[in-house]
Backbone and ligand atoms as CSV (ligand in chain L), in Angstrom:
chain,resi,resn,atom,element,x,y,z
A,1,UNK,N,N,-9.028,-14.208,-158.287
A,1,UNK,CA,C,-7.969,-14.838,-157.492
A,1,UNK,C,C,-8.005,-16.356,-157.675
A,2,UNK,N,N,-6.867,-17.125,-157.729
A,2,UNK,CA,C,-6.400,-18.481,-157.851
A,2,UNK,C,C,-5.885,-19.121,-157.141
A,3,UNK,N,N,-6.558,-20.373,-156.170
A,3,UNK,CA,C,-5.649,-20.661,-155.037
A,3,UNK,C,C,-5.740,-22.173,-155.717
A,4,UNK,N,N,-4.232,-21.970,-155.185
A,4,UNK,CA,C,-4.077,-24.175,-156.278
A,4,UNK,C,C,-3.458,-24.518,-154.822
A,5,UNK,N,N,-4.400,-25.696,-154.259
A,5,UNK,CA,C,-4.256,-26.633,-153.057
A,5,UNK,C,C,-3.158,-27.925,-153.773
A,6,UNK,N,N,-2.536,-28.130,-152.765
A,6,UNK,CA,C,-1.486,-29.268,-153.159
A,6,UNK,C,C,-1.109,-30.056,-151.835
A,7,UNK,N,N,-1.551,-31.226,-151.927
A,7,UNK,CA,C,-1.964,-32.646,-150.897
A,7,UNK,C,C,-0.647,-33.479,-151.602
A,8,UNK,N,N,-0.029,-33.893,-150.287
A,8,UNK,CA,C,1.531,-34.452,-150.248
A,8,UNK,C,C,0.837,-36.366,-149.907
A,9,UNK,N,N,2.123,-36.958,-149.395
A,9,UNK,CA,C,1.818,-38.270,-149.620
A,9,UNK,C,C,0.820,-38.868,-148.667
A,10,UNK,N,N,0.445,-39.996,-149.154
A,10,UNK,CA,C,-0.924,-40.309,-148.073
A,10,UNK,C,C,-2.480,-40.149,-147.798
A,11,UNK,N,N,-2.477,-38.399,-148.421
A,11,UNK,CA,C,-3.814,-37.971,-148.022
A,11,UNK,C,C,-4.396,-38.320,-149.061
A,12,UNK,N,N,-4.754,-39.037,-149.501
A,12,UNK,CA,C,-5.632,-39.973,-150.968
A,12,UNK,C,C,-5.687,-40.971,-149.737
A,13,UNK,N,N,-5.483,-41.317,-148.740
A,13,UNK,CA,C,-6.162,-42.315,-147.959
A,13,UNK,C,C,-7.301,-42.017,-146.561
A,14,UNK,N,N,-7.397,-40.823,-146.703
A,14,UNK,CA,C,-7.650,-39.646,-145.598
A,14,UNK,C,C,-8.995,-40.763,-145.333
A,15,UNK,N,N,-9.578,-40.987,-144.387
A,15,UNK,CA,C,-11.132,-41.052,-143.944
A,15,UNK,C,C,-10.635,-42.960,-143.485
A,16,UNK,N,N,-9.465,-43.279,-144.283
A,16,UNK,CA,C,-9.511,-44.444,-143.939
A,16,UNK,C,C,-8.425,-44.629,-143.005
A,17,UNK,N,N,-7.145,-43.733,-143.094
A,17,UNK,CA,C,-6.280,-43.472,-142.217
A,17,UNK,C,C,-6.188,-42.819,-141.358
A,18,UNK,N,N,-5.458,-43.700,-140.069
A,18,UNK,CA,C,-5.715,-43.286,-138.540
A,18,UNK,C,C,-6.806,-42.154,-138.385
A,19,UNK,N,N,-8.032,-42.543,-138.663
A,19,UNK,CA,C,-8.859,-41.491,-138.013
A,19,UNK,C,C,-9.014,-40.698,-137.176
A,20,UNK,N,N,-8.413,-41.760,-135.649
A,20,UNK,CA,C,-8.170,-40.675,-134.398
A,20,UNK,C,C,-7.467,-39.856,-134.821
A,21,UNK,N,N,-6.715,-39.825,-135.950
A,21,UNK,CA,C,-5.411,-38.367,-136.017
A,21,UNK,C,C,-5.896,-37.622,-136.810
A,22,UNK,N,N,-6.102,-38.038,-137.863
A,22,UNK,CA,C,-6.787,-37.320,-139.251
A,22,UNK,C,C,-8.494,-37.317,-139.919
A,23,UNK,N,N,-9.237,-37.546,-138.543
A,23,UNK,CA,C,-10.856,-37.725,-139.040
A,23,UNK,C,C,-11.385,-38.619,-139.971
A,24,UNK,N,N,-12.721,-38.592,-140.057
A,24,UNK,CA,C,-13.454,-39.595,-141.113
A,24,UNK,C,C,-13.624,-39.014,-142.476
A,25,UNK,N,N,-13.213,-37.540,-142.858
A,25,UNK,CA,C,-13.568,-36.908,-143.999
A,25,UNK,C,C,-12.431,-37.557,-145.367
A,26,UNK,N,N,-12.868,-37.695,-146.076
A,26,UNK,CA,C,-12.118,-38.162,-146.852
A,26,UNK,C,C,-11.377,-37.001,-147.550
A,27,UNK,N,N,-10.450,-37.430,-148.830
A,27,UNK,CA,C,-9.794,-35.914,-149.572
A,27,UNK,C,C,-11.469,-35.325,-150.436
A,28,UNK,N,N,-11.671,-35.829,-150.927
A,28,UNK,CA,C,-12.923,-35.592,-151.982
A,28,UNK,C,C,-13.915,-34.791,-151.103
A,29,UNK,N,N,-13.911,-35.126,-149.578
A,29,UNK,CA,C,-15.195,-34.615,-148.789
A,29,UNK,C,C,-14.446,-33.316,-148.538
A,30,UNK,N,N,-13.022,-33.089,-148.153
A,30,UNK,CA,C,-12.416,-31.802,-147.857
A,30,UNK,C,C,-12.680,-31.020,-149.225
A,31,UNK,N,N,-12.334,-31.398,-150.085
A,31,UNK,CA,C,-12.511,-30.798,-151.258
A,31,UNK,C,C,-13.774,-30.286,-151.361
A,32,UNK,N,N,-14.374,-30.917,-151.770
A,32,UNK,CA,C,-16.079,-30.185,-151.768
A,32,UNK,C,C,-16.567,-29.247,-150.988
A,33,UNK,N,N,-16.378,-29.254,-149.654
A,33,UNK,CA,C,-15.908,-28.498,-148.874
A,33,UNK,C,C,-15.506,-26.879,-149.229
A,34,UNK,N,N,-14.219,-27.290,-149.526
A,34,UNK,CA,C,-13.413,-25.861,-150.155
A,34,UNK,C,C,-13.954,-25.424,-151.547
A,35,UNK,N,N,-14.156,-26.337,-152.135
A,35,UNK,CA,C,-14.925,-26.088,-153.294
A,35,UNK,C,C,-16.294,-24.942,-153.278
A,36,UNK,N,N,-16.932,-25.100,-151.876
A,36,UNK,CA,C,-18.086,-24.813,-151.348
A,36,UNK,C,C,-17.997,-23.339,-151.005
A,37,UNK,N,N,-17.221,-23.442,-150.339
A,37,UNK,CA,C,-16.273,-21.668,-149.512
A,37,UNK,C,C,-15.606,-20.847,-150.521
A,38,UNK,N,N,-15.109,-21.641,-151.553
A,38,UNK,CA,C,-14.372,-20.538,-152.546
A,38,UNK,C,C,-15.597,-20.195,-153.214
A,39,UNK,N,N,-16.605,-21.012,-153.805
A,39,UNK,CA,C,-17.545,-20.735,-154.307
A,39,UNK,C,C,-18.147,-18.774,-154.024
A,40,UNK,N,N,-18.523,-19.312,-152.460
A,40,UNK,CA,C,-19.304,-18.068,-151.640
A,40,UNK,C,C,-18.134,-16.931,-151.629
A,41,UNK,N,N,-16.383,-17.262,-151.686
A,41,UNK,CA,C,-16.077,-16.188,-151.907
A,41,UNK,C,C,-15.682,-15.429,-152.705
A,42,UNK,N,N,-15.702,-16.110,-154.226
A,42,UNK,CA,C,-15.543,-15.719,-155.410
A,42,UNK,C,C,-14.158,-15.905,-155.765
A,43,UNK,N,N,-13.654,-16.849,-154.872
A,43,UNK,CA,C,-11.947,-17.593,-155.632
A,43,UNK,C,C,-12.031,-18.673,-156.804
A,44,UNK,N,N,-11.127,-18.534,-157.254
A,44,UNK,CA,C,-11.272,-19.923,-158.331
A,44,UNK,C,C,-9.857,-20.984,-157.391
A,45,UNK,N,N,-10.194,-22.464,-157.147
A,45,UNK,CA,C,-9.470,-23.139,-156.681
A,45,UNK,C,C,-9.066,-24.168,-157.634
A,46,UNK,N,N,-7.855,-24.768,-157.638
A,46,UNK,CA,C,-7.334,-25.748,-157.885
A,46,UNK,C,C,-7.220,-26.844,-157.093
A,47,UNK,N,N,-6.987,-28.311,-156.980
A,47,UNK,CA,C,-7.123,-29.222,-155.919
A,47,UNK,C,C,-6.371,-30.479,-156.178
A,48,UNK,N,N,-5.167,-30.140,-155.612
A,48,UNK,CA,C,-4.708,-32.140,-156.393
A,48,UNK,C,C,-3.871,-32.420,-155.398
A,49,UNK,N,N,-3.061,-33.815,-155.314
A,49,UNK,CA,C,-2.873,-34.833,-154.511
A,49,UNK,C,C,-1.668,-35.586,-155.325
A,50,UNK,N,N,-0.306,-35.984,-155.138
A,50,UNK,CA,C,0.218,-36.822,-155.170
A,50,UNK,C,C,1.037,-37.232,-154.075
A,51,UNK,N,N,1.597,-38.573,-154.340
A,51,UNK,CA,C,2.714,-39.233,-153.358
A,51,UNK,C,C,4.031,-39.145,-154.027
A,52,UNK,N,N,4.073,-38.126,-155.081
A,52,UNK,CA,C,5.376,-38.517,-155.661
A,52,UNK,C,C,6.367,-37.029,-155.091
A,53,UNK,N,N,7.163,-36.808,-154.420
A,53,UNK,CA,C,7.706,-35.481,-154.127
A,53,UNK,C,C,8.024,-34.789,-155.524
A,54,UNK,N,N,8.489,-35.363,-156.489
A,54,UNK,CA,C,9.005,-34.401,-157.813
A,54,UNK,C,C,8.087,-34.099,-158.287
A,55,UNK,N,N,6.534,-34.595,-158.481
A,55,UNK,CA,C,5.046,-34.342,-158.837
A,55,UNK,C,C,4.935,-32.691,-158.329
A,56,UNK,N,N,4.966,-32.256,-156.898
A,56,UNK,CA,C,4.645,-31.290,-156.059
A,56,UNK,C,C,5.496,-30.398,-157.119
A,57,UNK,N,N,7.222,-30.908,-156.729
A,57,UNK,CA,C,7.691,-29.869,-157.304
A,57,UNK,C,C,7.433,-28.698,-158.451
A,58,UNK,N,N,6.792,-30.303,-159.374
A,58,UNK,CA,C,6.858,-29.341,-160.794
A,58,UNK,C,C,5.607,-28.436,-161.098
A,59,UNK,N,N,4.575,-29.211,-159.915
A,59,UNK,CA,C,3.104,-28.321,-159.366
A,59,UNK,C,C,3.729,-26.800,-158.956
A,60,UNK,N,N,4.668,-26.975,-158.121
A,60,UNK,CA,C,5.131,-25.516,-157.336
A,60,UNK,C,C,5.606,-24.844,-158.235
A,61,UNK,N,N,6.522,-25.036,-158.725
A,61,UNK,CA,C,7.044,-24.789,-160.322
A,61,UNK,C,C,6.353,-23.487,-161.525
A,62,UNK,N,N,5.252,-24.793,-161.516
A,62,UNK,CA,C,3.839,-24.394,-162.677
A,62,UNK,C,C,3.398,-23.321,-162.172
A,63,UNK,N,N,3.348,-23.247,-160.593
A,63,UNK,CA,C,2.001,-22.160,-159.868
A,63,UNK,C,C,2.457,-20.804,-160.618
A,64,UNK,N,N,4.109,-20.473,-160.743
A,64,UNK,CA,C,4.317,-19.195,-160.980
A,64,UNK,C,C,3.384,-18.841,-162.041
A,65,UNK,N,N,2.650,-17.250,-161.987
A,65,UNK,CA,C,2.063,-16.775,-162.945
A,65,UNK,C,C,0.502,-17.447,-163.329
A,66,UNK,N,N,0.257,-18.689,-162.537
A,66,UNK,CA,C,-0.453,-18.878,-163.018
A,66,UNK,C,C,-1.705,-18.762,-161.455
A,67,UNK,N,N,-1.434,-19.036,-160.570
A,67,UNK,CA,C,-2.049,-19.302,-159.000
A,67,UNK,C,C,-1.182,-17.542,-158.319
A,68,UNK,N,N,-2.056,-17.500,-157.264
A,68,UNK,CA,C,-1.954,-16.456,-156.843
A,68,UNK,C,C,-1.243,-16.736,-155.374
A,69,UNK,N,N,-1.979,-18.168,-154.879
A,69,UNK,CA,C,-1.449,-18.349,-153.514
A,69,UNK,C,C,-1.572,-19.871,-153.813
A,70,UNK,N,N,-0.449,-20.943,-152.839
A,70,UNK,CA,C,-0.292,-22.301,-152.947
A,70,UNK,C,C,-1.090,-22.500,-151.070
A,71,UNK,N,N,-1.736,-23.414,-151.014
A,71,UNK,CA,C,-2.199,-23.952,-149.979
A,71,UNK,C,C,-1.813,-25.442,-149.845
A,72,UNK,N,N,-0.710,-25.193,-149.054
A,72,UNK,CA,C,-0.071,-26.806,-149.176
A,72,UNK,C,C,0.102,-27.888,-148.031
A,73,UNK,N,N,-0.573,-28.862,-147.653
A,73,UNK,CA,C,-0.457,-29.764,-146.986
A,73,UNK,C,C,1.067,-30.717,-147.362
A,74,UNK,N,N,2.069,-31.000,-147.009
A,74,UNK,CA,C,3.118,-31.370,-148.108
A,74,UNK,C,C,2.951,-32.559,-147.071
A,75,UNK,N,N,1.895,-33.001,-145.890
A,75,UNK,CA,C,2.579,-34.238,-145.174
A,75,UNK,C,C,3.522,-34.939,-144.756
A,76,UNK,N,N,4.067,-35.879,-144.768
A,76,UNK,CA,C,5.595,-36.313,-144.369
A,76,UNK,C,C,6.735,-35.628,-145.254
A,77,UNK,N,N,6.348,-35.152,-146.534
A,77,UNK,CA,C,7.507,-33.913,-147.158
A,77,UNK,C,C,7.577,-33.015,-146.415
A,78,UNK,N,N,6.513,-32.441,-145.063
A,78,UNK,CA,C,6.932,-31.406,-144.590
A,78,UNK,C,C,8.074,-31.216,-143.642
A,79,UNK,N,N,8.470,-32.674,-143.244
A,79,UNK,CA,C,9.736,-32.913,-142.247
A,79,UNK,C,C,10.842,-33.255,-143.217
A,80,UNK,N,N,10.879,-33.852,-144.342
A,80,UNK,CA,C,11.859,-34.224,-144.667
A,80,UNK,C,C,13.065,-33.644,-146.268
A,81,UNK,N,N,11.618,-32.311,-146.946
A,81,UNK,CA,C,11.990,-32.252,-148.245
A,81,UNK,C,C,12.529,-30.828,-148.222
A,82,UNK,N,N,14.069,-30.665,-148.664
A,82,UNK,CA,C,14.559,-29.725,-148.827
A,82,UNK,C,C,13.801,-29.131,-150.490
A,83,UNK,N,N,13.569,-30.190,-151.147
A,83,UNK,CA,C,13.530,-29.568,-152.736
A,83,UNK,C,C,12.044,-29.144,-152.771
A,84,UNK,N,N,10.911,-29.751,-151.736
A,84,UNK,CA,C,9.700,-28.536,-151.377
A,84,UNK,C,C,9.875,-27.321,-151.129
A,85,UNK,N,N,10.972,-27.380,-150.041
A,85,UNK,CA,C,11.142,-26.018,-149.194
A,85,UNK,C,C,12.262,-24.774,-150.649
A,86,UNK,N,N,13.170,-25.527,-151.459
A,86,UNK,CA,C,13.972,-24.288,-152.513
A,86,UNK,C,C,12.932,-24.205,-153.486
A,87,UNK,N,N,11.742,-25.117,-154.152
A,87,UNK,CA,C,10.833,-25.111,-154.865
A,87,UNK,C,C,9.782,-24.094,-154.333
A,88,UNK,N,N,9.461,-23.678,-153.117
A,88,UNK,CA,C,8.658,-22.580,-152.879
A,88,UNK,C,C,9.023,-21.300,-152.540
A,89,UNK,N,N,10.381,-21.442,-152.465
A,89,UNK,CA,C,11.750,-20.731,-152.190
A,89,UNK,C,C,11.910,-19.743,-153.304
A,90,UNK,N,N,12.297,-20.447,-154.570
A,90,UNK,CA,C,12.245,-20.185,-155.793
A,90,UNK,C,C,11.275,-19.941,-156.653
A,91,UNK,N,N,10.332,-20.148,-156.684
A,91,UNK,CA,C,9.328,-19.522,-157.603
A,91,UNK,C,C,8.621,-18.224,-156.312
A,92,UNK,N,N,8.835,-18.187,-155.051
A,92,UNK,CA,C,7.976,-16.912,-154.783
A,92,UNK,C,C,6.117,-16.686,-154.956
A,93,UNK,N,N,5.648,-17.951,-155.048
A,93,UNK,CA,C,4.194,-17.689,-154.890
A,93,UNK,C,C,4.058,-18.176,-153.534
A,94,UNK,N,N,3.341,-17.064,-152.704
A,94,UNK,CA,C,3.113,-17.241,-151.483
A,94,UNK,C,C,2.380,-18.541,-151.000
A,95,UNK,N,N,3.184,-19.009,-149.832
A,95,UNK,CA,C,2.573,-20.367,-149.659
A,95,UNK,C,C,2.146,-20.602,-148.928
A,96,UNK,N,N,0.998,-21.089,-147.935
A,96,UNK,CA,C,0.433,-21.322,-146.720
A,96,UNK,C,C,0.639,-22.542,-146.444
A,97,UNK,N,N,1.411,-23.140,-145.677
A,97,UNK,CA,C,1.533,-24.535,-145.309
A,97,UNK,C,C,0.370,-24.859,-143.745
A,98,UNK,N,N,-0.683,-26.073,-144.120
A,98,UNK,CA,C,-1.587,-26.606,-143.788
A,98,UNK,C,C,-1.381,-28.211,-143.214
A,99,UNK,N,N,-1.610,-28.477,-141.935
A,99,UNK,CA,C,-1.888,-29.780,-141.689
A,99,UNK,C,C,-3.265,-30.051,-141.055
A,100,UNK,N,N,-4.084,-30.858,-140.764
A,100,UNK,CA,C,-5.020,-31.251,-140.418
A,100,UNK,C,C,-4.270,-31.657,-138.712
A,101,UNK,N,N,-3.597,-31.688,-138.616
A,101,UNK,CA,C,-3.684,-32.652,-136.983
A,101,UNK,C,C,-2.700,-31.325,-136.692
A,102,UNK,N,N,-2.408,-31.349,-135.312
A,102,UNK,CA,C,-1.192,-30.075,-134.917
A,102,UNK,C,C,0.231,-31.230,-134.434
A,103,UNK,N,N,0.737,-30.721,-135.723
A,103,UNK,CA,C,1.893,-31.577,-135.577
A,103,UNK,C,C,2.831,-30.973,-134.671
A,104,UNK,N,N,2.793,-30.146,-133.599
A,104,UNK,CA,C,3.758,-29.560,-132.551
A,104,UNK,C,C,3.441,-30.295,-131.225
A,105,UNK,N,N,2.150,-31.262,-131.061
A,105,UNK,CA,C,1.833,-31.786,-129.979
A,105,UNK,C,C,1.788,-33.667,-130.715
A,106,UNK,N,N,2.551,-33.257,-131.708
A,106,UNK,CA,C,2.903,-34.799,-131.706
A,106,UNK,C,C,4.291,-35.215,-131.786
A,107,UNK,N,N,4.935,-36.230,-132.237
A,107,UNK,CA,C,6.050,-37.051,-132.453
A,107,UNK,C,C,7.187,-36.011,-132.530
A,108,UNK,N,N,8.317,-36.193,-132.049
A,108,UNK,CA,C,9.474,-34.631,-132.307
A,108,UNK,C,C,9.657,-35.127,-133.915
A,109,UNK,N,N,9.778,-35.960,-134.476
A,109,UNK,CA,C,10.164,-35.802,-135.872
A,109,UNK,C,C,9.080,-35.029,-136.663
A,110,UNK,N,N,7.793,-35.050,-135.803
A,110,UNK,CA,C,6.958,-33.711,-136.745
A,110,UNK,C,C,6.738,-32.460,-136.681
A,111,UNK,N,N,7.319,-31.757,-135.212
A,111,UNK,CA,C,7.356,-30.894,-134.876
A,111,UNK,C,C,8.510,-30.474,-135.723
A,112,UNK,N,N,9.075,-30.659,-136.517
A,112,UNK,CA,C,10.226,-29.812,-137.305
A,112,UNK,C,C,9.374,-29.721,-138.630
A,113,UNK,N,N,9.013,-28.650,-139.308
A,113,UNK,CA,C,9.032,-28.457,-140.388
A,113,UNK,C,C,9.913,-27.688,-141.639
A,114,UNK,N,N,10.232,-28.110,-142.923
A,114,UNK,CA,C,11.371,-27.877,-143.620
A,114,UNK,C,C,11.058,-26.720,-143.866
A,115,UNK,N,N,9.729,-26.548,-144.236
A,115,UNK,CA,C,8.740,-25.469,-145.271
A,115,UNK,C,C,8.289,-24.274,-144.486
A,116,UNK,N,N,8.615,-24.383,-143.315
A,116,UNK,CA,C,7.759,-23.325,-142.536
A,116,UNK,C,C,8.605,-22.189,-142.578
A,117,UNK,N,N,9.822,-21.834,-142.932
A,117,UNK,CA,C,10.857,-20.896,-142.519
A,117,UNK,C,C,10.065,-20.316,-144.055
A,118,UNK,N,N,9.882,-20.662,-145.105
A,118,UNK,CA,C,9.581,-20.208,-146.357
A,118,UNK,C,C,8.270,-20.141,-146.735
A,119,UNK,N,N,7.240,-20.091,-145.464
A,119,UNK,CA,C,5.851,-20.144,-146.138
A,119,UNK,C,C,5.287,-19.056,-145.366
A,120,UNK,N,N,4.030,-18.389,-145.851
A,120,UNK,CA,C,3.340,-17.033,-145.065
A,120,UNK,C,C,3.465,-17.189,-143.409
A,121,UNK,N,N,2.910,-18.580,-143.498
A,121,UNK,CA,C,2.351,-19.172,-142.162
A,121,UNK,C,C,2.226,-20.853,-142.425
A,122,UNK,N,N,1.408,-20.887,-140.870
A,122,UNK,CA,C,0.994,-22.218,-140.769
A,122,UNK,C,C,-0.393,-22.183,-139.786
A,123,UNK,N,N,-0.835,-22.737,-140.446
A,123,UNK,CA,C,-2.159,-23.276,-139.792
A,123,UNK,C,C,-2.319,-25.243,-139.672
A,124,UNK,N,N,-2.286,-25.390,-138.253
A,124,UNK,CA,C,-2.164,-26.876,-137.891
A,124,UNK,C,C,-3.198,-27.326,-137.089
A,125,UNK,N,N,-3.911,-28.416,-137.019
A,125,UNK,CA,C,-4.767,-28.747,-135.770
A,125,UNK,C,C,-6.017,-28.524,-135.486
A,126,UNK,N,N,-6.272,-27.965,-136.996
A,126,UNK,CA,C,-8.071,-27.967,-137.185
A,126,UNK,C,C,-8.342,-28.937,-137.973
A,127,UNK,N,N,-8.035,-30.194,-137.942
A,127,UNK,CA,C,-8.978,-30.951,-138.796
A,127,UNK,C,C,-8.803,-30.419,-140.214
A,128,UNK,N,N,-10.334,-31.002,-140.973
A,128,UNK,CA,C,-10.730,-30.502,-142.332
A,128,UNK,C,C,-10.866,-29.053,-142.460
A,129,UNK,N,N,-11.397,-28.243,-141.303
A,129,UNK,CA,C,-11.215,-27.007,-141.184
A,129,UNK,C,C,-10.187,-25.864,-141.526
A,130,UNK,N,N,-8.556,-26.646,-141.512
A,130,UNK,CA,C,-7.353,-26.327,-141.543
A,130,UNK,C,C,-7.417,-25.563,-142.759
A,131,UNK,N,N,-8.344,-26.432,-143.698
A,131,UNK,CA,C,-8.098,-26.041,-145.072
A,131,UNK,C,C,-9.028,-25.357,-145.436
A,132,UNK,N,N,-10.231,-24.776,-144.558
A,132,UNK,CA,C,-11.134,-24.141,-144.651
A,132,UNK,C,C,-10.386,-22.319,-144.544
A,133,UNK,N,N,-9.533,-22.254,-143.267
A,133,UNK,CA,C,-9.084,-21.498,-142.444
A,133,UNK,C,C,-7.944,-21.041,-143.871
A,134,UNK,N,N,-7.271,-22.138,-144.408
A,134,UNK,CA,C,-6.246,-21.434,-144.981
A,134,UNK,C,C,-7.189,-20.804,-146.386
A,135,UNK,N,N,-7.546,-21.195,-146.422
A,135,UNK,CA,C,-8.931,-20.700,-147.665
A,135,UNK,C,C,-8.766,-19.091,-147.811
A,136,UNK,N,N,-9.356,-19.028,-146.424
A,136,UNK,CA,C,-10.209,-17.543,-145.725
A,136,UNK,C,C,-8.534,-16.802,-145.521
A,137,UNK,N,N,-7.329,-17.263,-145.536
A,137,UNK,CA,C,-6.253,-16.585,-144.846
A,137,UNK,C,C,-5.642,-15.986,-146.272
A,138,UNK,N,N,-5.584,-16.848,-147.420
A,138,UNK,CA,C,-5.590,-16.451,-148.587
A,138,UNK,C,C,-6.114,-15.195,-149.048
A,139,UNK,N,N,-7.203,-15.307,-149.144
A,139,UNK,CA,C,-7.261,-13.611,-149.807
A,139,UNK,C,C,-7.139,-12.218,-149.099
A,140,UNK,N,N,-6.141,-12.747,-148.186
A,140,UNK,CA,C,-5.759,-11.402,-147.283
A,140,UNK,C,C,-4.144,-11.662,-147.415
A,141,UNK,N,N,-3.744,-12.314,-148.479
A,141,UNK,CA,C,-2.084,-12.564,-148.289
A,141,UNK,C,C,-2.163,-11.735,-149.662
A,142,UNK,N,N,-0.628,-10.484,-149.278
A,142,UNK,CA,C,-0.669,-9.748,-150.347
A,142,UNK,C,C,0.604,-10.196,-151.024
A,143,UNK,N,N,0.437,-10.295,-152.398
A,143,UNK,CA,C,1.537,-11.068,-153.572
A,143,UNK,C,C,2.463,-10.779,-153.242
A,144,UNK,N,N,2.803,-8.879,-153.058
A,144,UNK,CA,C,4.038,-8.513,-152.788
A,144,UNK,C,C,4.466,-8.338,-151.950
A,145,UNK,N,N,4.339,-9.074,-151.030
A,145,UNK,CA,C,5.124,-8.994,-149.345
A,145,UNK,C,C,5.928,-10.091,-149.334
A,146,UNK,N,N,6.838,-9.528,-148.784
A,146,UNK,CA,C,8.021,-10.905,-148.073
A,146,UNK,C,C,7.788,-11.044,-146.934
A,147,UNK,N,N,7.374,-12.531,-146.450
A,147,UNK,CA,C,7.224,-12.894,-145.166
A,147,UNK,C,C,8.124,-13.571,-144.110
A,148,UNK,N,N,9.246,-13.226,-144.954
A,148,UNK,CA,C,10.371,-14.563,-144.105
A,148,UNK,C,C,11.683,-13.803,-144.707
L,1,DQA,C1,C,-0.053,-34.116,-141.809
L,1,DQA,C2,C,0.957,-34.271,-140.656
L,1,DQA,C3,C,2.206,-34.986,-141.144
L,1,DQA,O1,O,3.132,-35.144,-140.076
L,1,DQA,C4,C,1.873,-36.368,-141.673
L,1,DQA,O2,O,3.018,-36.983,-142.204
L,1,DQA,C5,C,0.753,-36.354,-142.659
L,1,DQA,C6,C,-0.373,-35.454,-142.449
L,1,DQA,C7,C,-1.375,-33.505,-141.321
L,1,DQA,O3,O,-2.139,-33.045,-142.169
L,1,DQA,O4,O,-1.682,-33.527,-140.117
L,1,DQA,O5,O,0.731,-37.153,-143.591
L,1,DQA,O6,O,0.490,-33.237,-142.781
């Protein structure tokens, strides 16, 4: 099994930004992390990070055929990007959308997400854990189910 993680804009600043919201762990420390857990569960992971929205896309794009499940933090793309939400739309690899903070007990512009109508689930509000959790939620998501 192949899970390719995909980190939206910002989180390349993680450990240094607003900590009270988003912790002291950096991306590299989450990573290792997951790196650690897929290890023990015999997944192979992928792990990358841009700020560019068309970057993601062509990531989401690529996953077909090649990733089994997308674990995606899309960050401020998650309120605002229609071409995240037809990009996971359209290729059909199941997607778990992930935030570190629970964006339903914050700001109303974050409580809307674009991606959530088109992803397995959501897991919000555990910290670095979030991505631990979507880890473990992964190899119980079956390819051929429609969830939405
Ligand atoms: C975030 C929540 C988003 O609202 C925000 O824009 C981020 C991070 C999270 O992980 O909590 O950049 O996705």
């Amino acid at each position: 099994m192949k899970i390719l993680f995909l980190n939206g804009p910002n989180l390349n600043l993680l450990g240094k930004r607003e900590p009270d919201v988003y912790g002291h762990a950096t991306l590299a420390d989450i990573e290792t992390e997951v790196r650690k857990r897929a290890k023990s569960l015999g997944v192979k992971v992928d792990f990358r990070q841009s700020n560019l929205e068309g970057e993601l896309v062509d990531w989401i794009q690529e996953a077909k055929g090649n990733f089994d499940v997308i674990v995606l933090n899309a960050a401020a793309y998650t309120h605002t990007s229609v071409a995240l939400r037809d990009a996971i739309a359209a290729v059909g690899v199941p997607t778990i959308e992930i935030h570190l903070s629970n964006i339903h007990a914050r700001e109303k512009f974050r409580q809307k997400s674009l991606i959530a109508p088109v992803c397995c689930g959501q897991i919000a509000g555990f910290g670095q854990n979030s991505y631990i959790l979507a880890l473990e939620a992964s190899i119980n998501v079956k390819v051929d189910k429609k969830y939405h």
